[in-house]
C-alpha positions in Angstrom: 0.0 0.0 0.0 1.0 3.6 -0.7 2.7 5.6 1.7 2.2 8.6 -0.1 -0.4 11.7 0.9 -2.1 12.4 -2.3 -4.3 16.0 -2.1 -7.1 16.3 -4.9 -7.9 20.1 -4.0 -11.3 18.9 -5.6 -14.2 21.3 -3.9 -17.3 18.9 -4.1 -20.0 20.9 -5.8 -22.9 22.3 -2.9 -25.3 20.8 -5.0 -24.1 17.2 -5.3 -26.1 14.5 -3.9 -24.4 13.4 -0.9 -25.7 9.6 0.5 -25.3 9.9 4.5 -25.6 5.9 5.6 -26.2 5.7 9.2 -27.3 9.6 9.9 -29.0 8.9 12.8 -26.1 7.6 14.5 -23.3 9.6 16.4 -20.9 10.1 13.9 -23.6 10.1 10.6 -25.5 12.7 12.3 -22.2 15.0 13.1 -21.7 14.6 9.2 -25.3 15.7 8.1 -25.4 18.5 10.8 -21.4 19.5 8.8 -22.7 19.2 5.7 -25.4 21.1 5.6 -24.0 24.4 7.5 -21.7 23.9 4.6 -23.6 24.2 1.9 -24.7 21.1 0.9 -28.2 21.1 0.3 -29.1 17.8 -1.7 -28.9 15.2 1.3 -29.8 11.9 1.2 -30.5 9.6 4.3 -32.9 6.7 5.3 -33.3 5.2 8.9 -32.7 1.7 9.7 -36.9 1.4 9.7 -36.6 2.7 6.1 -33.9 0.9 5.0 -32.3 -2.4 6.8 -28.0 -2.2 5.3 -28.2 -5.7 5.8 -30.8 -6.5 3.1 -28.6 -6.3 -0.4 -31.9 -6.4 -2.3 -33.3 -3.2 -0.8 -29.7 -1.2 -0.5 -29.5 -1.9 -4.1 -32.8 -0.5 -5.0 -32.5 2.2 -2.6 -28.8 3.5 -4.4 -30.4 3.2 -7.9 -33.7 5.3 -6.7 -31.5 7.6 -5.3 -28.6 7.9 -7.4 -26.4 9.6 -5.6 -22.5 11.4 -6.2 -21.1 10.5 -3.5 -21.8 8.1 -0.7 -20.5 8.3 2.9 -20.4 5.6 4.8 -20.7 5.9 8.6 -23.6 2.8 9.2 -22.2 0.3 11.0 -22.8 -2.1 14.4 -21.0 -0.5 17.4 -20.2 -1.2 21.2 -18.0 -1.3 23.3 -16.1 -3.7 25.1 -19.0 -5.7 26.9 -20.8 -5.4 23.4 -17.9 -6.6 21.3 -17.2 -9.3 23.3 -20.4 -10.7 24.2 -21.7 -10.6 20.1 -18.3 -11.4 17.8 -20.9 -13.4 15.7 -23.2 -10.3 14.8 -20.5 -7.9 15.2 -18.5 -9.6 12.2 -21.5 -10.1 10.3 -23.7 -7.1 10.6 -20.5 -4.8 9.6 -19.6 -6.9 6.9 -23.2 -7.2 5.3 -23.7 -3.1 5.3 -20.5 -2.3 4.0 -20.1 -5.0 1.4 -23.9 -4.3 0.4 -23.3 -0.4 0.3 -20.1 -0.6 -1.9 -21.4 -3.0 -4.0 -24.3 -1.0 -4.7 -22.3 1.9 -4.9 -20.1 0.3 -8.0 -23.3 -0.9 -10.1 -24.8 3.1 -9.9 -20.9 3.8 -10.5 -20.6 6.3 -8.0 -17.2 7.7 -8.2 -16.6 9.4 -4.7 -17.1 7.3 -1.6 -15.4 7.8 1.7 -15.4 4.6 3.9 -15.0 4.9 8.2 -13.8 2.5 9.8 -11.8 2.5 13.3 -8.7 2.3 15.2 -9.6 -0.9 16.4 -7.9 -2.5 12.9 -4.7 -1.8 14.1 -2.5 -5.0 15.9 -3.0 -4.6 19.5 0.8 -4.3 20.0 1.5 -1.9 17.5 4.1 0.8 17.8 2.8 4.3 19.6 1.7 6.2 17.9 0.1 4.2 15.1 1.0 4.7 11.6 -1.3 3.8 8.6 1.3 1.3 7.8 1.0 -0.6 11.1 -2.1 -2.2 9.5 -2.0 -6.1 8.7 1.4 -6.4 11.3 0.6 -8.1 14.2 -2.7 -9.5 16.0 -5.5 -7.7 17.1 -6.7 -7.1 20.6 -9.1 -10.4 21.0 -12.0 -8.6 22.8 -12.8 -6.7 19.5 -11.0 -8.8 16.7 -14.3 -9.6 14.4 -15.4 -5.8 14.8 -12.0 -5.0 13.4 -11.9 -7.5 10.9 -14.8 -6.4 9.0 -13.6 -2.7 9.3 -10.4 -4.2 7.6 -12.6 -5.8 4.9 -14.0 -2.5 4.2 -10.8 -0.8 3.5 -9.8 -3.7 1.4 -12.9 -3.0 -0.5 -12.2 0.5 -1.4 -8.9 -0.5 -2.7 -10.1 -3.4 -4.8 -13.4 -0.6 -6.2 -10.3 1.8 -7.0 -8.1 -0.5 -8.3 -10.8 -2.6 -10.3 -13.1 0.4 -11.2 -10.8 3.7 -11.1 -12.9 5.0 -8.5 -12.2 7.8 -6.1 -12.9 6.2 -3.3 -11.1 6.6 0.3 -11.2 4.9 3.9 -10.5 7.2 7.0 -10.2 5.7 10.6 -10.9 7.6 13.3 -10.0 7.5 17.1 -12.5 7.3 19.9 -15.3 9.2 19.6 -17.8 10.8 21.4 -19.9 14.1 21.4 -23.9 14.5 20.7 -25.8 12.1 20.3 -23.3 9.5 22.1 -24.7 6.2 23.2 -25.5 6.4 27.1 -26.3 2.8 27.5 -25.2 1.5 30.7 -24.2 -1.8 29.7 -23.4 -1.0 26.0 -21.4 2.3 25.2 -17.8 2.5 25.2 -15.9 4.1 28.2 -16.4 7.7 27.8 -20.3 8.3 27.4 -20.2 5.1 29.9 -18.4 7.7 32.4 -20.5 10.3 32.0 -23.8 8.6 32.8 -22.1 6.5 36.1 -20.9 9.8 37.8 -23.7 11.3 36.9 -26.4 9.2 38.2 -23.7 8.8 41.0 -24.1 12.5 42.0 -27.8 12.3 41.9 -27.6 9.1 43.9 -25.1 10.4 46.7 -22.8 7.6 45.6 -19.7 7.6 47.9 -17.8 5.7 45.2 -17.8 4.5 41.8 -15.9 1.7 40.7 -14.0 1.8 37.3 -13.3 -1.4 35.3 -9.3 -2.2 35.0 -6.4 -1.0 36.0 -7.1 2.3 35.1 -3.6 2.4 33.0 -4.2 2.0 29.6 -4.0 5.2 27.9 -6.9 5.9 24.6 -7.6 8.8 22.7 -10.9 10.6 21.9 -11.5 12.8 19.3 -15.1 15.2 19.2 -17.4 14.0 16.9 -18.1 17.4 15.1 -13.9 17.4 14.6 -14.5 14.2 12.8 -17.4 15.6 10.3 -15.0 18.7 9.3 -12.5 16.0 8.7 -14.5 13.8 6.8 -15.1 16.7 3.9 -11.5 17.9 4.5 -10.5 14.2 3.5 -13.2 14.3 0.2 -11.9 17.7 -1.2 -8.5 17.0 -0.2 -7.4 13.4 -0.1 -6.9 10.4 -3.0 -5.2 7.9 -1.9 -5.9 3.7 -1.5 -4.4 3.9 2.2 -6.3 4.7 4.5 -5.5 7.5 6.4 -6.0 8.1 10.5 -8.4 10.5 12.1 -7.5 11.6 15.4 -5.9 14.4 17.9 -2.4 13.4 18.4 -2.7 13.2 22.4 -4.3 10.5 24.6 -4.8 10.3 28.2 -5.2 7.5 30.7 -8.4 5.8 31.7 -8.0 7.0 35.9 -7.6 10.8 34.6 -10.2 10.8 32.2 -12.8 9.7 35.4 -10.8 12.0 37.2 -11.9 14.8 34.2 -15.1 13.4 33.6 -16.0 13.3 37.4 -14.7 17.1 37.4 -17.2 18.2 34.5 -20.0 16.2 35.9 -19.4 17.6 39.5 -19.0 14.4 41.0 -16.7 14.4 44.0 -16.9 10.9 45.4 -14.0 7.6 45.5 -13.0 6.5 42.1 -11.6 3.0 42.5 -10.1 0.3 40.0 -11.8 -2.8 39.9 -8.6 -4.8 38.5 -10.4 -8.2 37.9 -12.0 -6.3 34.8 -10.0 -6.5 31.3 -8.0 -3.6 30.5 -8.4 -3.8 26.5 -5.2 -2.7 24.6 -2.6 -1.4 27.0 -2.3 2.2 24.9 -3.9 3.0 21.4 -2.6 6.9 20.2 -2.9 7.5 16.1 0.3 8.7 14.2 -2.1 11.9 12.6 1.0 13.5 10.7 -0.4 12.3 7.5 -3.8 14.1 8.0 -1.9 17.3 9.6 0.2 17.7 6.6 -2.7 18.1 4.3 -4.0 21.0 6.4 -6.4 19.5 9.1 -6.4 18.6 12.6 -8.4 18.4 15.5 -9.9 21.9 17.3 -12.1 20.6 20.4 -10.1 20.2 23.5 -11.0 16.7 25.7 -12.5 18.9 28.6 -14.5 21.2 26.3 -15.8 18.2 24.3 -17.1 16.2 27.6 -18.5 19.3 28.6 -20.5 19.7 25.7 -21.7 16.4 25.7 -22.7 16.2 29.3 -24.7 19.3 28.4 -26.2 16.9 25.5 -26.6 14.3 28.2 -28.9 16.1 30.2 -30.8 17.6 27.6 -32.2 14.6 26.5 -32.2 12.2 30.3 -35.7 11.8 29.4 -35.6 10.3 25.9 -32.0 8.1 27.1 -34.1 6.8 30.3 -36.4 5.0 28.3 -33.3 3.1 27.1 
């Protein structure tokens, strides 16, 4: 795979027809809400009740009714560690079915611009820090999300063979941790950070003396605000052409104890935080190499504390709507 950063300086025309899959979900929804205060005002999206990704029949009929330019896909089945490792069956499956259906549909309307997401979780668990695009395909992954990564792998191996086979201009980007509006606060289901949020907040409500965090509390991750990911996503479309992927994050990452420690700050919780150590760590430290990215001309604006404060502000505008779930 190319090592080589290849910029298209391409504007994409404010009228194209941009397919959002998954833009009801936490990153798909950052994307639409980017999209449209730039401009872009020929949108196309359809909720899983409209449209099931796993049905090829339907995502076929749905791309040639729709037709569009350009297709971005952020659809996919997500969790976090419980989730991942409790479901590797659907996990691998699910992720597989929706992108393989949605590329495949995408190269019989011969769509020519395509941008792919997948997630950091492709990269070999014991991969140098910070992580390079070329670590991919080194080393083995961390077992407790392996099948998620795998089909995220699969996808980027799919753009290549569509742009190798077809001449298409289509690209893969692979974000960091994410979180902002519209987060999943499940308690059993979400991935650390919203998982935070909700704990120490119900917490303080409750009176809580303590709260008890899974693992050590050592393994370092980094998190990158959703709305910093939709501004990259464009950035990446009208500046980026290349069959590697390329990373998506901040350049900085930050313990698991002293993002509590944060989280508990923003969230005015002042209770024990103690380390449950019979709990699985994960992947002792997972920090992108974002050079590539940064020398095109992006990277990252939202600081950690102003993003978690943002999306505890979320939080609590919608407790109603997120205790029903």
């Amino acid at each position: 795979m190319s090592k080589t950063n290849t910029p298209t300086s391409h504007a994409l025309d404010r009228a194209s027809r941009v397919y959002v899959a998954g833009h009801r979900g936490l990153v798909g929804s950052a994307i639409w809400r980017h999209l449209a205060d730039s401009g872009f005002d020929n949108l196309v999206g359809a909720t899983s009740a409209e449209l099931d990704l796993t049905d090829r029949e339907r995502v076929f009929e749905f791309m040639h009714e729709t037709r569009p330019d350009v297709v971005i896909d952020a659809a996919a089945r997500v969790g976090g560690i419980v989730a991942n490792n409790s479901f590797p069956a659907e996990f691998l499956s699910e992720n597989l079915q929706i992108q393989v259906n949605l590329m495949d549909a995408a190269n019989a309307e011969s769509v020519d611009r395509l941008l792919f997401l997948g997630s950091s979780c492709i990269y070999p668990k014991f991969a140098a820090q910070p992580i390079a695009e070329s670590s991919l395909l080194t080393g083995a992954l961390e077992p407790t999300n392996d099948a998620y990564a795998i089909a995220k792998i699969a996808g980027i191996m799919q753009v290549q063979a569509s742009r190798r086979q077809y001449g298409r201009k289509w690209i893969s980007a692979m974000p960091t941790n994410l979180y902002g509006p519209g987060d999943n606060f499940h308690p059993e289901n979400s991935h650390v950070l919203p998982a935070l949020i909700r704990r120490l907040h119900e917490a303080k409500v409750h009176g809580s003396p303590e709260v008890v965090i899974w693992g050590t509390g050592t393994p370092l991750r980094e998190f990158l605000y959703v709305e910093d990911l939709a501004e990259a996503c464009l950035f990446l479309l009208e500046n980026y052409d290349s069959p590697e992927t390329i990373n998506v994050g901040v350049g900085s990452d930050i313990s698991i104890a002293d993002l509590a420690a944060l989280v508990a700050r923003v969230v005015g919780y002042t209770g024990r935080l103690t380390q449950d150590v019979s709990k699985p760590d994960g992947t002792p430290r997972k920090l992108l190499d974002v050079s590539r990215i940064n020398g095109l001309g992006w990277s990252a604006k939202t600081s950690l504390e102003a993003g978690v404060t943002a999306s505890y502000e979320w939080y609590l505008d919608h407790l109603d709507a997120l205790r029903a779930k």
